[in-house]
C-alpha positions in Angstrom: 14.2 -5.9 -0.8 11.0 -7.1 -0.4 10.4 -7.9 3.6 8.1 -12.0 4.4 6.6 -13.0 7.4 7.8 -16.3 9.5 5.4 -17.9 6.5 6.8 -16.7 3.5 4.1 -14.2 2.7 4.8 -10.6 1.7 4.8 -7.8 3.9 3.4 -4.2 3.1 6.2 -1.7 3.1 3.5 0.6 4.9 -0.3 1.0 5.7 -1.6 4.1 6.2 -5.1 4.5 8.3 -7.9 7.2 8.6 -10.7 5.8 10.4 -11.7 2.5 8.2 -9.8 3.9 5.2 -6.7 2.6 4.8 -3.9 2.5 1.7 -1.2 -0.3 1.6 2.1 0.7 -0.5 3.6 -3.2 -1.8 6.9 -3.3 -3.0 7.3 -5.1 -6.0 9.9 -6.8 -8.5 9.5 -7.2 -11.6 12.4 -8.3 -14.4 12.4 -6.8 -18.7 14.9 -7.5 -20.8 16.9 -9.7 -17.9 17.3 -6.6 -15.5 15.5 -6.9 -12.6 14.1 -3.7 -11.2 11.3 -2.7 -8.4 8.5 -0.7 -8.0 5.8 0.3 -5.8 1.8 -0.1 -6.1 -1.0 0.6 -3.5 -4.3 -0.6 -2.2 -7.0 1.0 -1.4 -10.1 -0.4 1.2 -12.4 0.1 3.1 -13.1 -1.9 6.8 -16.9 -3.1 8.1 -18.0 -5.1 10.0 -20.9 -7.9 8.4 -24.0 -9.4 10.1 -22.2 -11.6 11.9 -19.7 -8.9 13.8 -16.5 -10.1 11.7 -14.6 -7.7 9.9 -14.4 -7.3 6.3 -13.0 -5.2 3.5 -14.0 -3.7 0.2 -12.8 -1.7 -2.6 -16.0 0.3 -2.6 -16.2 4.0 -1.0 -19.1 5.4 0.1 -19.2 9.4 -0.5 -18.1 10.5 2.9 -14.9 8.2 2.6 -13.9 10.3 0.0 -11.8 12.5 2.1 -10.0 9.8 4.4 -9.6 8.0 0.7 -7.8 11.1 -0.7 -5.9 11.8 3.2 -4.2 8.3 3.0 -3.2 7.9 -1.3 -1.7 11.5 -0.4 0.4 9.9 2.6 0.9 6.8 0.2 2.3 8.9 -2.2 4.4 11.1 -0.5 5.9 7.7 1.3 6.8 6.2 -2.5 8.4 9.0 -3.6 10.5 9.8 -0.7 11.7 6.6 -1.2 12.3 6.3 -4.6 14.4 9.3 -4.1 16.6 6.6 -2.0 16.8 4.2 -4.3 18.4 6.2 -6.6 20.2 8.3 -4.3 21.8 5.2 -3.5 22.5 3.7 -6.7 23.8 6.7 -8.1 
């Protein structure tokens, strides 16, 4: 089941972090043919901080956040299918 805040909004399933890279796995549901069914997709960002000190995110990488990019969609990864495998273990 998809996990909400106090305000209604949706909750990552997990986040993982290396330095200012970080990956967000969602769950989602989705319904074909009257069957409802759920999957999971992922973000990927970047953190800075602008002009003005605030933080701020962006999709863009520069070349040394290549490895931290690749570190945390492996983690991502590996967290979506060990849980898929208990979804269905548990359906079965």
């Amino acid at each position: 089941m998809t996990q909400m805040n106090k305000n209604g909004k949706t909750l990552p399933e997990k986040k993982f972090r290396a330095g200012a890279i970080s990956a967000t796995v969602w769950k989602n549901v989705n319904e074909k043919d009257g069957t409802a069914y759920e999957f999971f997709s992922v973000s990927l960002e970047r953190g800075y901080k602008d002009k003005e000190g605030q933080w701020q995110s962006t999709a863009s990488l520069r070349a040394a956040d290549i490895p931290k990019a690749a570190l945390v969609l492996q983690e991502a990864y590996k967290f979506i299918v060990l849980n898929n495998n208990q979804i269905e273990a548990a359906s079965a």
